[in-house]
N, C-alpha and C positions, 0 to 999 in steps of 0.2 A: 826504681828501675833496676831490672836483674841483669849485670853484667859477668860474663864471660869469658875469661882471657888464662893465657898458660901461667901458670905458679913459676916463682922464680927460687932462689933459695933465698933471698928476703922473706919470703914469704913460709919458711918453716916452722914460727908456732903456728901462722893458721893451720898449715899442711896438718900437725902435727894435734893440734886440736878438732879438725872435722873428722882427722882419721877416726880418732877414739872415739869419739861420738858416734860414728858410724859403727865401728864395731862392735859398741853397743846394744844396737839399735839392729844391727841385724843377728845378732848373735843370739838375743834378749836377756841383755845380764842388765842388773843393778844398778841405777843410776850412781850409786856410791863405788860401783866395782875399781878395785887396787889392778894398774896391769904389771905386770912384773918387769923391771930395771931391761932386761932383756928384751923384752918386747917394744918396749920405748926407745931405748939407745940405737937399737937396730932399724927400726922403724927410720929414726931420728935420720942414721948415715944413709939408708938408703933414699931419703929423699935428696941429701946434701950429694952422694955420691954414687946412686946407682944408674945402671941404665934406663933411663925412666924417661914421661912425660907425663905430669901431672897438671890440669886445671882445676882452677877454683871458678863455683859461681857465688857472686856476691850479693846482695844488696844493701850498697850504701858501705856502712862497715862492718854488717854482719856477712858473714861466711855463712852462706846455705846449702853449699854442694863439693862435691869432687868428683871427679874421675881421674884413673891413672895407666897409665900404658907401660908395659913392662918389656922391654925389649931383649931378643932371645937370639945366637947365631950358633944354628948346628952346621955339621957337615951337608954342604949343598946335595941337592935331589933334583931328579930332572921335576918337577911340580915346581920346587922351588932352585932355582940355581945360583939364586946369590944367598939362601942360609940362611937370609935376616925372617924371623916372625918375628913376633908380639904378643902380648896378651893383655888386656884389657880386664883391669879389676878395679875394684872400690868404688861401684858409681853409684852416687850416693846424692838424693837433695831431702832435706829437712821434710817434716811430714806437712807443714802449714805450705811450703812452697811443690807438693808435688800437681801432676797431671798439667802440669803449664807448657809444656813441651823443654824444661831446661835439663833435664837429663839427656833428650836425645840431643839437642844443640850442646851439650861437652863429649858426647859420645863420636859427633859429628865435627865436631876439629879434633880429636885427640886423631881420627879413623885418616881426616885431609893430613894432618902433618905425618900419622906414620908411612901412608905410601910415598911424600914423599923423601922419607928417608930408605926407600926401594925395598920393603918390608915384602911381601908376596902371598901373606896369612898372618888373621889375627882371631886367636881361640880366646874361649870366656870363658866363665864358670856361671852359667844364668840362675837366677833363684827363680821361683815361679814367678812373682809378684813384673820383677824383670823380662821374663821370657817375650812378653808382647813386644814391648819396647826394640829387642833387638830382633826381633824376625822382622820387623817392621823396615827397620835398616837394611835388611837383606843376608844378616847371620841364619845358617843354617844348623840343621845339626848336625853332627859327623861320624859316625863310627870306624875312625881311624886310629882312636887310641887306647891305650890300655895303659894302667897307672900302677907302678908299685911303689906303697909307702913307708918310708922307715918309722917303726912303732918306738 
């Protein structure tokens, strides 16, 4: 039985384990891949300390999934006028547990708890394999933004 519920910070080697795994897994690195002290320690605090909401789904004692919600507050806009977005990343379930419907059921409490924390937009980064999934949900696509990255 695959259960579903919000990550706590007890709950940070799992966080900390399906992460790497996933990034693995969508990255396509190495099952032996080293991630570097940096990427770990950060990972680490941002789960214990950032603005987040992250689930696990489980079954039994094994960790099969996650998803995590990343919370954002800019200068308020008439679209948005309390500032609060979100963004939604690492949705992630094990390859033996997908098409069950338990990605969109963490996609689906992560989306209920951030309105309401009065959020007003939540952007993604969709890979293809994801895209069905969240057009499904009602994410659209946007041409509102434009991105500059420090190299």
């Amino acid at each position: 039985m695959v259960d579903i519920r919000i990550a706590t910070q007890d709950d940070i080697d799992c966080l900390m384990s399906i992460r790497l795994e996933m990034l693995k897994v969508v990255n396509d690195l190495p099952e032996d891949y080293e991630y570097s002290d940096e990427m770990i320690n950060e990972s680490r605090d941002y789960f214990l300390n950032g603005d987040q909401i992250t689930v696990l789904a489980t079954d039994g004692d094994a960790v099969i999934g996650c998803a995590s919600m990343s919370f954002i507050r800019i200068m308020p806009t008439f679209d948005h006028p309390s500032g609060k977005r979100a963004h939604l990343m690492n949705v992630y379930t094990r390859y033996e547990y997908r098409r069950q419907g338990i990605a969109q059921k963490m996609v689906e409490l992560l989306i209920e708890k951030t309105w309401e924390k009065g959020v007003t937009e939540i952007s993604l980064d969709a890979t293809a394999s994801g895209r069905p999934l969240y057009e499904r949900i009602g994410f659209r696509d946007s041409e509102e933004c434009m991105v500059l990255t420090k190299l």
